[in-house]
N, C-alpha and C positions, 0 to 999 in steps of 0.2 A: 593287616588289621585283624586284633580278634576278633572274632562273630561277639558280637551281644546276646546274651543269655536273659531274654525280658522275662520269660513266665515267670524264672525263681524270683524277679523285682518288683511283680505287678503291686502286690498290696504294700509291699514300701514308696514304689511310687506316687500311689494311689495317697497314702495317708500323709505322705510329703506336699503333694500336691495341695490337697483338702487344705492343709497347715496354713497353707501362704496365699491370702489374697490379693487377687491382680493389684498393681502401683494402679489410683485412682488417675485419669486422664481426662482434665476438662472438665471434671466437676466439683462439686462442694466437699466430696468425700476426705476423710482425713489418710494426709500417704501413709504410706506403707514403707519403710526401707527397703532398698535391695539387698538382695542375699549375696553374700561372697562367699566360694568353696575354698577353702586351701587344701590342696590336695594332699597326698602323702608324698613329701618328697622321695625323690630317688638319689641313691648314690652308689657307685660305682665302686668295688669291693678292693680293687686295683691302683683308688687313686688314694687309697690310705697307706699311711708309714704301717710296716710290721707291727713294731711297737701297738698303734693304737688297736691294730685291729686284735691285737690277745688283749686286750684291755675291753673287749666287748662292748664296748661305750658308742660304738656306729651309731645306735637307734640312739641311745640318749641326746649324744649330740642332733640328730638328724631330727627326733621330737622338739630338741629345743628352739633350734632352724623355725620350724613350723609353726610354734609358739608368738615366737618373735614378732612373724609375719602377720598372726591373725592378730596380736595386742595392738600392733599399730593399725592396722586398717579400720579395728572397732574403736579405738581411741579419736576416730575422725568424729565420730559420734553419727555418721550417715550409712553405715550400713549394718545390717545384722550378720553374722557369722554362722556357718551349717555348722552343727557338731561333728569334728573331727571320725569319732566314731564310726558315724553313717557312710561316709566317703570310704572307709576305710571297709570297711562292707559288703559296699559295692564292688569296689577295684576286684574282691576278694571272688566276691560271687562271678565276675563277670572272668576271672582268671587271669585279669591284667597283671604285668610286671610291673614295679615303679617305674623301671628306667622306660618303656614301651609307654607306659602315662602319659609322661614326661614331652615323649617325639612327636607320639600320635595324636595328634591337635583333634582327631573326629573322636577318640574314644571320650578327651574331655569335653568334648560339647555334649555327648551321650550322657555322661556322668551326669553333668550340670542338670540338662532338662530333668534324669530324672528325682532330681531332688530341690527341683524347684528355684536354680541360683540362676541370676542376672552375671555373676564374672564367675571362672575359672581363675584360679591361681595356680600356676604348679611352678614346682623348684627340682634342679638338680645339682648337688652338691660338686662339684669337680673336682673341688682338692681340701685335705687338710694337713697341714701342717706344723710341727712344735717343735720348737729349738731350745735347748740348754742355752740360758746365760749364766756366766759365773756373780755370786751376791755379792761378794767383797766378803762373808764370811769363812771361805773354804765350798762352800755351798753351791748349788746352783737353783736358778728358778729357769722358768717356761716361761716362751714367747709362742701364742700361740696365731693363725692364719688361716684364716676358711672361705675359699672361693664357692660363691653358688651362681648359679644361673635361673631368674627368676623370669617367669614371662605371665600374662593374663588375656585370656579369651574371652573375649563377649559372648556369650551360648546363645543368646536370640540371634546375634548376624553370624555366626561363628571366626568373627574377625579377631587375628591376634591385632590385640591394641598396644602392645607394650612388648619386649626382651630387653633385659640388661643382665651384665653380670657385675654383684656383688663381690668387695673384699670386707670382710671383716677380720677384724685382728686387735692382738693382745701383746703391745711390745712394753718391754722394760726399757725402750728407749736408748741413749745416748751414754747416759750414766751407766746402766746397768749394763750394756757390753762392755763398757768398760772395768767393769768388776767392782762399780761401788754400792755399799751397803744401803739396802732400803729404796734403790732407787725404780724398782719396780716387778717387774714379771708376777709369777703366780707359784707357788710350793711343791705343786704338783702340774703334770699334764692335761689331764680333764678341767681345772678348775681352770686353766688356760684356755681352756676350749672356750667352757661355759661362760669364761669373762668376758670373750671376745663376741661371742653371740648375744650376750647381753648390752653391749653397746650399742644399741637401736639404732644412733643417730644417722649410717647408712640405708638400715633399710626402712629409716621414718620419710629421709628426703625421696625413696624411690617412692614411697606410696604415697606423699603427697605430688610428686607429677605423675603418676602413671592415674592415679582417678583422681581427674576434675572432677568440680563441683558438675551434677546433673541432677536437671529437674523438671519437672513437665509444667505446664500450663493449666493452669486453674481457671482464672476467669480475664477476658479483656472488659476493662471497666469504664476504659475511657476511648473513645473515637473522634475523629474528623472526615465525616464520608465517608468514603471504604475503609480508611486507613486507622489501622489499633494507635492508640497513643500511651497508652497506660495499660498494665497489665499486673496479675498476681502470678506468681511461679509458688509452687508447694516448696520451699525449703526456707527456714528461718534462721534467726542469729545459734540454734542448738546445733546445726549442721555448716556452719561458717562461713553463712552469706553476711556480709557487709556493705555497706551503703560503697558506691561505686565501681564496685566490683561487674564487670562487661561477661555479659553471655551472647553466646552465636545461637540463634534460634536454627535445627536442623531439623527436618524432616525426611523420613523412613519409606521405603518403598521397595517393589524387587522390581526385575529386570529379567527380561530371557538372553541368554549368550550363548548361542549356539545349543545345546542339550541343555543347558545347566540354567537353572535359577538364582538369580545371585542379589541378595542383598544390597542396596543403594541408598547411602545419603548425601543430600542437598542442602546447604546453607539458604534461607533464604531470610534473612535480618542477624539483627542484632540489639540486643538492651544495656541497660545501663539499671544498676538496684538506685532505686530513689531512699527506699526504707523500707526496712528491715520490720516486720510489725511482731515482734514475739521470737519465738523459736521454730515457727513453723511454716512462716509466706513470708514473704516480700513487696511489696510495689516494685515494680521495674517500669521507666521512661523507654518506649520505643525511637529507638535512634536510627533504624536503617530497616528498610522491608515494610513499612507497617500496611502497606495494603496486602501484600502475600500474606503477609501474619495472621490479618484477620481473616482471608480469605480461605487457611488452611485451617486455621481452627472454626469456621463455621462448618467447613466440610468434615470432622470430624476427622483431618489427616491426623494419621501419628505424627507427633512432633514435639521435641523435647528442648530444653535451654542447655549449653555446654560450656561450662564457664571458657574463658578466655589466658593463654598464658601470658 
């Protein structure tokens, strides 16, 4: 692991820090979205064709990779994005390699705290590849294929929540190995790349299962004895809560396990959204728990809603 280099980051820290005020928990306050970092990805100089690599376009494509990633996660409209830049910064000052980013799950929670993000994102490109198909004009076009491997860090529990790998790709299809005109690929290599990266639709479905909907508890409004029956969650129809839609109420704690401190969560309920009031609460019916529910939120436990797959 490389040593962390704080002094040179204190006052980036520091004014990172100032930037983002705590997500409100259990009061009136208006939330705050959570930050997500994407990191710089890493890619392997060995898993490129010759070809592409005298073509200099590694970074291009690999910026574009990167791109991708943060358009959909901000397109959920629930969380804010770090500036690419500042990540890139950091890794810089701290001496990090991308591929070494990428492995070492402690430097990105390092990373994360200090710039103030609730997830890590990081990616490692595996493979790129692009094929000659013939057009049916004497000609040929590109088929182009990009395996990446993406994973995400919680930086408060330092739990990876998520790995999968990604294919993205850019074929001319059926027609076009078969040598007929117009039936698909791209003119060149790069724009082969760039088309197949630009086809979201894989890494839109991994970022809607890799971040459920999450959201804290506002206020219990309604009770019967101990027990919560009614409640507000801070997330509205802006962040894609729907009437119906089931959250697991968890709550957060640590644990000693032999030397080590370890992060710990608990289910203890579950809701159901009644109505959705605007773009920013909800009503939720308590279906399951409501006397731990109410008895965690008087005690001011951490404790958050996670939507339901």
């Amino acid at each position: 692991m490389t040593p962390l280099r704080r002094p040179a980051l204190a006052a980036l820290a520091l004014a990172a820090l100032a930037a983002v005020p705590l997500r409100a928990q259990q009061t009136g306050e208006q939330s705050v979205k959570r930050i997500v970092a994407v990191m710089p990805f890493s890619a392997s100089p060995e898993m490129y064709q010759a070809w592409f690599q005298a073509r200099n376009t590694n970074e291009a494509a690999r910026a574009a990779l990167e791109e991708a990633v943060s358009s959909a996660i901000l397109k959920t409209g629930r969380f804010r994005m770090m500036e690419r830049g500042k990540l890139t910064q950091i890794a810089a000052e701290q001496g990090i390699q991308k591929t070494e980013s990428f492995i070492n799950n402690d430097n990105l929670v390092e990373q994360g705290k200090l710039v103030g993000a609730s997830f890590i994102v990081a990616g490692n490109i595996q493979s790129v590849n692009v094929n000659q198909v013939p057009d049916g004009d004497g000609g040929v076009t590109f088929d182009a294929q990009i395996i990446v491997s993406l994973k995400v860090i919680d930086v408060t529990t330092a739990e990876l929540l998520a790995q999968e790998q990604l294919k993205l790709q850019r074929s001319a299809g059926l027609l076009g190995s078969l040598g007929i005109k117009g039936a698909g690929g791209h003119s060149t290599p790069e724009g082969a790349i760039t088309a197949a990266i630009r086809d979201s639709k894989p890494v839109t479905e991994w970022v809607s299962k890799t971040f459920p909907l999450q959201f804290d508890i506002l206020e219990i409004t309604e009770r019967d004895g101990p027990r919560a029956r009614k409640l507000y969650i801070d997330g509205g129809e802006a962040m894609g809560v729907k009437k119906g839609i089931r959250f697991d109420i968890i709550v957060t704690g640590t644990k000693q396990i032999g030397p080590k401190t370890v992060t710990v969560r608990q289910k203890i309920g579950r809701i159901r959204v009644e109505t959705p009031e605007g773009d920013e609460v909800a009503v939720c019916l308590v279906e399951e728990g409501g006397d731990r529910i109410a008895q965690a939120f008087d005690a001011k436990t951490k404790m958050f809603a996670l939507s339901v797959n």
